[in-house]
C-alpha positions in Angstrom: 2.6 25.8 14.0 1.9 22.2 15.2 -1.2 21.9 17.5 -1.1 19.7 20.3 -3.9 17.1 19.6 -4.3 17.5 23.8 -5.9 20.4 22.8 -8.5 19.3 20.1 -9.7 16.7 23.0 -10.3 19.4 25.7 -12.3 21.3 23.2 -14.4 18.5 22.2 -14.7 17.9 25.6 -15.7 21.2 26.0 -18.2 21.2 23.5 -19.9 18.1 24.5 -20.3 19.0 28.4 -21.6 22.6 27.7 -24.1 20.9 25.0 -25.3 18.8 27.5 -26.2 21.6 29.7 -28.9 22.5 26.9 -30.0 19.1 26.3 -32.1 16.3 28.1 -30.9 12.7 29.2 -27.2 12.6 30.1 -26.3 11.4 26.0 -23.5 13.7 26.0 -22.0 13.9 29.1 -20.6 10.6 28.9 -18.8 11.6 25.5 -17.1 14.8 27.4 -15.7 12.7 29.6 -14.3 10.4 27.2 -12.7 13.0 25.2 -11.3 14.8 28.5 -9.7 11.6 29.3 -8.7 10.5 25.8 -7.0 14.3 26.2 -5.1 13.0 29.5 -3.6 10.5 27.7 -2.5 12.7 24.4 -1.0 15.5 27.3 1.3 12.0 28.3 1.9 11.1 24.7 0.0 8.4 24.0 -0.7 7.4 20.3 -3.9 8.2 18.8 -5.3 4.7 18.8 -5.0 4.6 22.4 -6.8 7.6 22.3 -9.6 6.6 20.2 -10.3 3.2 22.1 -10.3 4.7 25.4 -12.4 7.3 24.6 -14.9 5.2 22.6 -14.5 2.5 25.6 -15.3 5.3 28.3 -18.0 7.0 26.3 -19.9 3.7 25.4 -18.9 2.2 29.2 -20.4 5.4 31.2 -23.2 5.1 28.2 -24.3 1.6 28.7 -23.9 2.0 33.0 -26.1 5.3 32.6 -29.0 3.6 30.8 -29.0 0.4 33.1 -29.4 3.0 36.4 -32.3 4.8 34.6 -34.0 2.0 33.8 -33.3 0.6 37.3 -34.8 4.3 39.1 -37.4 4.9 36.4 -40.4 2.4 37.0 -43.5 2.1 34.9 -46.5 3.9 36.2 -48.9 1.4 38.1 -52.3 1.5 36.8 -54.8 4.1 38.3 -52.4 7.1 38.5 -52.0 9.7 36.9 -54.6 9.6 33.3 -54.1 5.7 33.3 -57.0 5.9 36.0 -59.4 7.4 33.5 -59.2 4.0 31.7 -62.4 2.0 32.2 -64.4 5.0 34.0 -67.5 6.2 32.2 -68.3 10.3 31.1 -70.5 12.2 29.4 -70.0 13.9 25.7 -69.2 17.5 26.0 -68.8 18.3 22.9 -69.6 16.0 19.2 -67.1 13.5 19.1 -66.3 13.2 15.4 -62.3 12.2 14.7 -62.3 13.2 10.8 -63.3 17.1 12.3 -60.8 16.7 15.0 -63.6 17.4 17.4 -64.7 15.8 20.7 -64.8 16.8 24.6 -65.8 14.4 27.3 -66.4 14.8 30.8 -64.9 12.5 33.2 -64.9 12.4 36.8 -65.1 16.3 37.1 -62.2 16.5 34.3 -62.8 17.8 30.9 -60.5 15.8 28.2 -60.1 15.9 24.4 -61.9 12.5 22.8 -61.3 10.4 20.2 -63.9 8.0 19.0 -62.4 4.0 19.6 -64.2 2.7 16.1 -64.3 6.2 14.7 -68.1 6.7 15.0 -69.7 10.2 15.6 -70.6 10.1 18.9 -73.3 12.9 20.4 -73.1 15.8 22.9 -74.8 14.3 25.9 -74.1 10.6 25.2 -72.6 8.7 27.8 -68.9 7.0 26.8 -66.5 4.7 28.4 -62.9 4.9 28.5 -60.7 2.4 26.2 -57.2 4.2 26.1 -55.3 7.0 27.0 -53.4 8.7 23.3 -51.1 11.2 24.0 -52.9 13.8 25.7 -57.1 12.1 24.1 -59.0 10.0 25.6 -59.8 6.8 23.3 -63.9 6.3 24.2 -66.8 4.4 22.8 -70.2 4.6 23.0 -72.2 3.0 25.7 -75.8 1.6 24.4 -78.7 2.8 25.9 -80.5 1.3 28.7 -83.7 0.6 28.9 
């Protein structure tokens, strides 16, 4: 029994679209449609090469377009939205601020965020901080001096 190489396209085609259904980012998409027209051309007897390069060239083509648009839609956050505006704001210590414990709350502008100390100091319930950096899902603080 000789299968029809059509065949082993459509599947991979298949395969590739209903695994993009489950995953993030448009990655495989591009390679079901390469196989599915790599298949076309086995179903009008083609050679295999022809079928390899066009659907490598498809694949990589629709791959290289796709990441070009998202780049082009996708802009960098400006600064001051979303926790970028946090940067440069001052707070208060919630709770010790030690980063070989894994400890630290801080407190700022009505918003209660993990901390991590900038120089890795231990840094007080009740002392005042500033904001360095946003990590992830901490805020990188320091220490202001006391006044007075």
């Amino acid at each position: 029994m000789i299968i029809k190489v059509w065949w082993i396209w459509m599947a991979f085609a298949a395969i590739f679209i209903i695994t993009e259904i489950f995953t993030a980012g448009f990655f495989l998409l591009w390679f079901g449609i390469g196989a599915a027209i790599a298949g076309i051309l086995a179903i009008f007897d083609l050679n295999l090469s022809w079928q390899w390069g066009t659907f490598l060239v498809v694949s990589g083509g629709l791959f290289v377009i796709s990441r070009r648009f998202a780049e082009g839609v996708t802009r960098k956050q400006p600064a001051g939205i979303g926790a970028d505006r946090f940067i440069g704001k001052r707070g208060i210590v919630l709770e010790e601020i030690d980063n070989i414990r894994d400890t630290g709350r801080v407190r700022v502008e009505k918003e209660d965020w993990w901390a991590v100390s900038e120089t890795g100091e231990v840094i007080p319930a009740e002392k005042k901080i500033e904001v360095i950096r946003l990590t992830g899902t901490r805020l990188v603080v320091r220490a202001l001096k006391e006044e007075g």
